[in-house]
N, C-alpha and C positions, 0 to 999 in steps of 0.2 A: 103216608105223610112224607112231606119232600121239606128237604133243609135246604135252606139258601145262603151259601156264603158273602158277607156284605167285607168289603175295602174302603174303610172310610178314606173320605177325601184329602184329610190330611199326608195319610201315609202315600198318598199319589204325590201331592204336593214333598215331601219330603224327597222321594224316589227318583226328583225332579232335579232337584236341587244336587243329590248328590249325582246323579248322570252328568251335570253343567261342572260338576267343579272338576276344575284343569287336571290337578292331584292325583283323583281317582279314577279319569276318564279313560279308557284303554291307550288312546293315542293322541298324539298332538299332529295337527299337517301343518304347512305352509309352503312360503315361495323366496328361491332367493335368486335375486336379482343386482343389475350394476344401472346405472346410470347412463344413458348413451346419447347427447343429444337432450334430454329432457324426457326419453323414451328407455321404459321399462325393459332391459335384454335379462332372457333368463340365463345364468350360470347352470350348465349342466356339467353333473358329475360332482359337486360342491360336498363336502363332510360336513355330517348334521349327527353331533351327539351329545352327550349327558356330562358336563364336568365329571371328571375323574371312575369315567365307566367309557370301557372299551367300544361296549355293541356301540352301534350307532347305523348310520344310514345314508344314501347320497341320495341328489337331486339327478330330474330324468330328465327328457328332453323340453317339459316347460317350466324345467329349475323347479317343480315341484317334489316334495317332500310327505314323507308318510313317519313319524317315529312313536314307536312303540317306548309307554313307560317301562321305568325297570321293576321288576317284577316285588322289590326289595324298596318300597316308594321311602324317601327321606325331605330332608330340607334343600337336599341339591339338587330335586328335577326343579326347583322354579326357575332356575337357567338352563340356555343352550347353547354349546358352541360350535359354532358355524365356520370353518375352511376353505381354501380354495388356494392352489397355486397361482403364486405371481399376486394375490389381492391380502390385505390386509385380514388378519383372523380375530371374529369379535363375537364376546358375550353377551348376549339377548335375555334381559327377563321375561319370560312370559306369563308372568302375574297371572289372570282367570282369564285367558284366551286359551281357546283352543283351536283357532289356527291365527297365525303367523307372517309378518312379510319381512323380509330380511334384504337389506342393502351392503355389499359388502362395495370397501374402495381398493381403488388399485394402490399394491405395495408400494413403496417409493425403492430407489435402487438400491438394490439388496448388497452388503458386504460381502467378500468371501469367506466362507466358511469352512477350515478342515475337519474332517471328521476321522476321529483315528479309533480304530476300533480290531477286532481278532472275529474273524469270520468261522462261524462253525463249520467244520469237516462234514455233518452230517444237518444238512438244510432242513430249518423244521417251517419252511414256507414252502418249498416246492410240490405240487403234488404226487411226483416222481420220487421213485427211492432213488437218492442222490447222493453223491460223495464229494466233497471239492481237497482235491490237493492245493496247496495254497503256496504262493511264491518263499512262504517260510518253510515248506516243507518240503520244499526243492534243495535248501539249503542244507538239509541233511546230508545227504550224501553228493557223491561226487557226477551229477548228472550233468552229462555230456552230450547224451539228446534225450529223443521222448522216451525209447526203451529205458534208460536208467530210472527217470522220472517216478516209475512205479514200483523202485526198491521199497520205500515205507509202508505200501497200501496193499492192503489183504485182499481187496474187491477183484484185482485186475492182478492175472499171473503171468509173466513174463516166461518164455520159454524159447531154448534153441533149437530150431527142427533139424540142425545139421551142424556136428562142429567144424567139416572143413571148408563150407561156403560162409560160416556164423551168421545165418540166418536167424532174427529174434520177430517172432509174435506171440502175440495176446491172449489171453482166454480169459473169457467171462461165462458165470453160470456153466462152467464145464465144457464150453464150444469151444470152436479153433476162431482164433481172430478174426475170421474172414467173417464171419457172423455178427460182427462187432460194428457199428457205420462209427466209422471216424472221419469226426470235422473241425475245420479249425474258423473259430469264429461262428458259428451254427451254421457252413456251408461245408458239403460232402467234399472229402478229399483223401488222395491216396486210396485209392481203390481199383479194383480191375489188376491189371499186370502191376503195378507197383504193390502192391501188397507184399511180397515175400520179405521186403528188404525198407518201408514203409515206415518202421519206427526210428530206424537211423536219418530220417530224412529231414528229419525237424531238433535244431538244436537245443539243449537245453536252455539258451540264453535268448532264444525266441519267446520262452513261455512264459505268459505273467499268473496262469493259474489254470488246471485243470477240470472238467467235472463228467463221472464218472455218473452213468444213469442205466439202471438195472433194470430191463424191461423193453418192450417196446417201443416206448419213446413217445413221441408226436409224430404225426402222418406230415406235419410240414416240411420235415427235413426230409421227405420222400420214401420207399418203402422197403429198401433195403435192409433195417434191421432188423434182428432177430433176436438175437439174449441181450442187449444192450448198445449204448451209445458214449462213447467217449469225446469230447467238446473240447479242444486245445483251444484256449482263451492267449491271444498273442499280446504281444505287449502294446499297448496305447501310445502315439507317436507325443500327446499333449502330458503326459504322466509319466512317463518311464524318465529316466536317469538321462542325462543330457552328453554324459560321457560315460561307458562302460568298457573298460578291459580286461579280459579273463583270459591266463594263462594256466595249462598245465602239462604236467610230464611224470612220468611214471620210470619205473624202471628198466621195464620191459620196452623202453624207448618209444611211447606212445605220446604221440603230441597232438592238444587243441589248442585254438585259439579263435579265440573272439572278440568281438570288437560292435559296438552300437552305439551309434550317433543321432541325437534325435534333436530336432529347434523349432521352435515356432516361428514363422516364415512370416507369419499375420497372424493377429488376434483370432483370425476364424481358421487360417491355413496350418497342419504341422503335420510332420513327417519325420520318419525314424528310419535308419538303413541299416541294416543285420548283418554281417561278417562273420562267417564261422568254416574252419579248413581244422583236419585234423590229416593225420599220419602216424602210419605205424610198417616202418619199412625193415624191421629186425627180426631174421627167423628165430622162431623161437618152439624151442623144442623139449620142455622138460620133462617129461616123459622117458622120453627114448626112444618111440615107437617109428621114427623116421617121419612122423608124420606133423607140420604145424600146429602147433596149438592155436593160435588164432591167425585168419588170416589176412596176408598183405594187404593195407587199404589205404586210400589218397581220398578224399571229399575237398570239393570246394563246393562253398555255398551261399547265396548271398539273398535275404529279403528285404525289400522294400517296402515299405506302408505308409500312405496318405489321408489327412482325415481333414474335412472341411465341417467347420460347426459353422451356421451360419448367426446362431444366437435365436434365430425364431422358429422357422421351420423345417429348415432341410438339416441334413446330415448325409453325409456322401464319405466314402472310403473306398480308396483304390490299393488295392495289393498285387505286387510282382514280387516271382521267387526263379532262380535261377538256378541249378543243381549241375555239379557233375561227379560220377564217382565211378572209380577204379579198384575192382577186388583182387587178390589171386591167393587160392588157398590150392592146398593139396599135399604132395610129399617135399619135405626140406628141400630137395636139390632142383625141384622143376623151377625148370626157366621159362618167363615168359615169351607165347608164343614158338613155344616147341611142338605143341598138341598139332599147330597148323602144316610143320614143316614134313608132318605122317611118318617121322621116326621117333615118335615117342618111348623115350625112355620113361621117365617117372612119369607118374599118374599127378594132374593137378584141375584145377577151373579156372576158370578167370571169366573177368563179366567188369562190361563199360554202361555205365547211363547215365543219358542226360536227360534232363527233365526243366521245363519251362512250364510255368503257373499264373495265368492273370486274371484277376477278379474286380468287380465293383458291387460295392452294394448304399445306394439309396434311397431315402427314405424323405418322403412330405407328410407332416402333420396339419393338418386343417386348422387354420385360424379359427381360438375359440373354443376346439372342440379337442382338448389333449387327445379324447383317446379315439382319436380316427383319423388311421393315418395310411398312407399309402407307400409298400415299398417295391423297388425291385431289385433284383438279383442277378449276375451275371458273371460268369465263369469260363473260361475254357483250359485243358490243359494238354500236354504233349507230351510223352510219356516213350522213350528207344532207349533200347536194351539191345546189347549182344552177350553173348554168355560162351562156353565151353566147359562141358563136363566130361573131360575125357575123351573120348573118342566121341562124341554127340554133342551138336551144336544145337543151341534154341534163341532164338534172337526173334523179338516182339517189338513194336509198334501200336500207342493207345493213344488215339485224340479224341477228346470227348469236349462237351460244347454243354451246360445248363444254363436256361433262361429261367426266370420265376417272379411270378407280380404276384403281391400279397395286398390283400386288402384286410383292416383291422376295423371292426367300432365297435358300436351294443346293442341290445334290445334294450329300448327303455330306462336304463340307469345302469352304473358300471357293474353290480353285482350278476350282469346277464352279458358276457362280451364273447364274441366270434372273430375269427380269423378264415376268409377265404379266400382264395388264387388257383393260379393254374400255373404249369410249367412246362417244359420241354426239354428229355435228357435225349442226348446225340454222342453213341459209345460206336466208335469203330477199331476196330482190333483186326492186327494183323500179326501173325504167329506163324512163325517157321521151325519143325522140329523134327532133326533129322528128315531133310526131304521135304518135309512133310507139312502143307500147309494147313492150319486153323484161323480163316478168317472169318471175323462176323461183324456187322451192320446193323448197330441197335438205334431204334427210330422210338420214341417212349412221350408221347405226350398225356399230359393228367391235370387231374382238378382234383382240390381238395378243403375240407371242410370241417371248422374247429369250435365248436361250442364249450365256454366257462362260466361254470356256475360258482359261484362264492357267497355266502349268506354274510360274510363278513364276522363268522363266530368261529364255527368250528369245523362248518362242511365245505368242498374244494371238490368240484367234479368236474373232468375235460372229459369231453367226449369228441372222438374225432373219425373221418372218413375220407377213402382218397381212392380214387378211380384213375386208373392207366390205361390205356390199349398198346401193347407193345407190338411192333410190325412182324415179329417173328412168334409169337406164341400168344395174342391175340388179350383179350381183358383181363383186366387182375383188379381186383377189390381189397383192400385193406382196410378195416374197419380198428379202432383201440380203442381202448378205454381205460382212464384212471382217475381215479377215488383217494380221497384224502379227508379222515374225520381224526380231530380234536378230541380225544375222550377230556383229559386238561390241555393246557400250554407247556407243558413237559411228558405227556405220553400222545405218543401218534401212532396212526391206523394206519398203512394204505394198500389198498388193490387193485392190481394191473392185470389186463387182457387183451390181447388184439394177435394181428396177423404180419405174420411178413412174406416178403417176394424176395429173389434174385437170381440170377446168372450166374452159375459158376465159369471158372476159369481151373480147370481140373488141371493144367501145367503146372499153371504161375503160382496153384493154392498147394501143388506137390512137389517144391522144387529139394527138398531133400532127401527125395526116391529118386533125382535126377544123380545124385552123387554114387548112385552103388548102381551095377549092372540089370536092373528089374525094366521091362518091359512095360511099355506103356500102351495098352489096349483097348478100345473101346468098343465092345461089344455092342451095345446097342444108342441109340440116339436118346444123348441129355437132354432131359424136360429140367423149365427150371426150377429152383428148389423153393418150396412155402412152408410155412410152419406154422404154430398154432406156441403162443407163450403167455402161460394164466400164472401168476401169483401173486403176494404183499410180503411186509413188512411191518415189524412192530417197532418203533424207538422210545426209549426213557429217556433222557434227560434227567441229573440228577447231582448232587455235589455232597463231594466227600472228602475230608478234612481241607475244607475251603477251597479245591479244586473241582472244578468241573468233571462231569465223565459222561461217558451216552455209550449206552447199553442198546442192540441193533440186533435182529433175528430175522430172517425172512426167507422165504419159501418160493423159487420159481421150477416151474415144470413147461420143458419145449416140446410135443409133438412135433414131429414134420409128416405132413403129406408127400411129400418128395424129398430126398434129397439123395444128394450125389455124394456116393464113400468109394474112396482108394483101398481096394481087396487088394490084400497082402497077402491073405493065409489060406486062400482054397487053392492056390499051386503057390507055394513059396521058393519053386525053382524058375520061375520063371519072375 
């Protein structure tokens, strides 16, 4: 015998009912749009969310909309508020619709608005483990360029490879500086043969804020890095201080001085001019050991920066920097230029460079379409050195030349947005050491490719890829990746993995083996160096007796496939 389940009709009809009501329904859609003409344009990229709830959602490329109720249903999904840059922000009831048409108008002229606020040290938006030194934190101590700059900061360790040239770099995650891509303004700089001498070259009265990024990085700044990324943010020609001058002196008879002038030329035109010379011309010897404590040094240095806003869609910045500097370290009584005259009595160095810097980088936004936009990039620099370490001269020449066109938009709504381009780096180096020439001719052109995912809660994923053929050691692949999850709004997750490439420069990255009698050998032909750097980070966020604090742990690990080390200890007489 067979049972038959019967559904009376009513409870279909019931089932009906509550499927239609707005309340209960999984989702709401619609479309949001402006007026143009008497003709329907859709707003793409528009904010579509829940009075006083975060989630929410945007509009894709036919301004349509998908939002999901909140899971927690109340009296305030029967509205929506609907957003959009530059257009007026308005609340929509949508009573028993379930879908939607939304008209938004355009703003009228907006007021200026200051916004004053204390930027967290530790970014809980970036998907990078990130660190920002902040122009208040500059004011700690007594920073006179970028080396001082990271007295406060645990991330980044400052170190002297030599006290009588006083050489200063960096180390992150355990490496030597040169592992490090340092840029100013997210464009590659100071690299190649300026490295050893690299942190003195940028004054402290240039920088308006730091940020310090542990990992990888992005494939768009190119693929030189390796344990991290260091970003010197210069000062804004339209924002910074309209007069600034900064004197100081020590005891030890060291003198800086600075000076920045900045005006706005035209509402869209302005420009700031950077003045920075120091000097330190007093032997100084407290010790006793005959030998200078710090040595003799002259810097003159000057940066220029230009910014054109045009108010709609371009933005354009031109940067010139002009450098020259004069070292001599070594024993109390060496006089300059005695090394050359080959009766050297005392033992000393000395070393002349000048260095020239010009950059441009603009940027078009598409009418309509904030987020696609078109930039390009353009750089070259000039980089001569003469040096003397005793009886051994090294004197270097580095011109290098980067092009880069970036293209930005999305797939479909802004929660899906890519970044791709290509570029072209041009490094020619010439190196004379003892005799002995090191020249090379780096031809480097690449494409590269940036996928971000955002769900808009709690998940953040770049994934990125970047291809080169370099004319001397043929294709190189660089693949990263970093991951970013919200467990709350005050604990974060993130983890990083990708590849890096570079060239070493085994002189310029060894110049304080250059100060003692060790021999400088190359045994076999340098391949150049790749690595392999996987880890994350945990952050809290959390507040204790009414002050804020953030508690930060993280974990990275560098494999390298290659790299290039200065052996010191399998004949230490040599």
């Amino acid at each position: 015998m067979k049972s038959k389940f019967r559904v009376p009709g009513l409870f279909f009809l019931g089932l009906l009912c509550f499927l239609n009501n707005p309340v209960l329904a999984q989702t709401l859609t619609g479309h949001v749009f402006e007026k143009i003409n008497g003709q329907n344009s859709p707003l793409i990229g528009a904010s579509v969310y829940w009075p006083g709830i975060a989630a929410g959602t945007v509009t894709n490329e036919q301004g349509q909309f998908t939002l999901a109720y909140p899971k927690d249903s109340s009296a305030a999904v029967t509205q929506i508020v609907v957003s959009y840059i530059g257009y007026q922000t308005d609340t929509i009831a949508i009573g028993n619709n379930s879908s939607i048409t939304v008209y938004l108008q355009k703003a009228k002229t907006l007021n200026e608005v200051t916004v004053i606020g204390q930027t967290e040290r530790f970014s809980a938006l970036t998907p990078t483990h990130s660190q920002v030194i902040t122009a208040k934190d500059l004011t700690k101590s007594a920073c006179c360029n970028l080396a001082e700059s990271f007295e406060t900061n645990a991330s980044v360790e400052v170190t002297t490879s030599d006290a009588v040239s006083g050489a200063r770099q960096i180390q992150m995650l355990g490496l030597d500086g040169a592992y490090t891509l340092l840029t100013t303004d997210n464009i590659p700089n100071l690299r190649g043969l300026a490295t050893p001498y690299r942190l003195n070259y940028l004054s402290g009265t240039y920088i308006e804020a730091i940020d310090i990024i542990k990992g990888m990085g992005s494939v768009i700044n190119g693929y030189e890095s390796i344990s991290g990324q260091v970003n010197v943010r210069l000062k804004e020609p339209e924002k910074t201080d309209r007069l600034f001058l900064n004197l100081y002196g020590n005891s030890l008879a060291k003198f800086d001085e600075n000076l920045n002038f900045s005006t706005n030329l035209t509402k869209k035109l302005s420009t700031v001019l950077m003045f920075h010379t120091d000097h330190l011309g007093n032997r100084v010897d407290r010790n006793h050991d005959s030998f200078l404590d710090l040595p003799l040094s002259t810097q003159y240095n000057v940066f220029n920066k230009w910014k054109y806003l045009s108010g709609k869609n371009v933005v354009s910045e031109v940067g010139i920097q002009a450098l020259q500097e004069e070292r001599l370290g070594g024993q109390v009584h060496y006089q300059k230029g005695e090394a050359e005259t080959g009766s050297q009595v005392n033992y000393g160095i000395e070393s002349n460079t000048k260095r020239f810097q010009a950059y441009n980088k603009t940027s078009y936004t598409l009418p309509g379409k904030p987020y696609q936009s078109v930039g390009v990039i353009v750089s070259g620099t000039r980089h001569q050195f003469n040096s003397i370490y005793g009886q051994r001269t090294y004197h270097g020449e580095q011109n290098s030349l980067l092009a880069r066109l970036l293209f930005q938009s999305i797939f479909g709504n802004t929660q899906h947005t890519y970044k791709a381009g290509l570029d072209y780096q041009l490094d020619d180096y010439q190196e004379l050491f003892t005799n002995q020439n090191f020249n090379r001719h780096e031809l480097v052109p690449g494409a590269f490719f940036e996928y971000v995912y955002q769900n808009n809660q709690n998940v953040t994923l770049v994934a990125g890829a970047r291809y080169n053929y370099h004319n001397l050691y043929g294709s190189v692949f660089t693949p990263r990746l970093n991951v970013k999850y919200d467990f709350t709004p005050n604990s974060i997750f993130r983890l990083a993995a990708g590849q890096g490439f570079r060239v070493a420069n085994p002189i310029a990255e060894n110049t304080g083996s250059l100060v003692s009698s060790r021999e400088f050998i190359f045994s076999q032909k340098l391949e150049p160096e790749k690595a392999w750097n996987v880890g994350g980070s945990f952050t809290q966020y959390f507040t204790l007796a009414n002050r804020k604090g953030t508690f930060v742990t993280d974990y990275y690990y560098t494999g390298f496939q290659n790299q290039v080390v200065a052996d010191m200890y399998s004949n230490p007489g040599r």
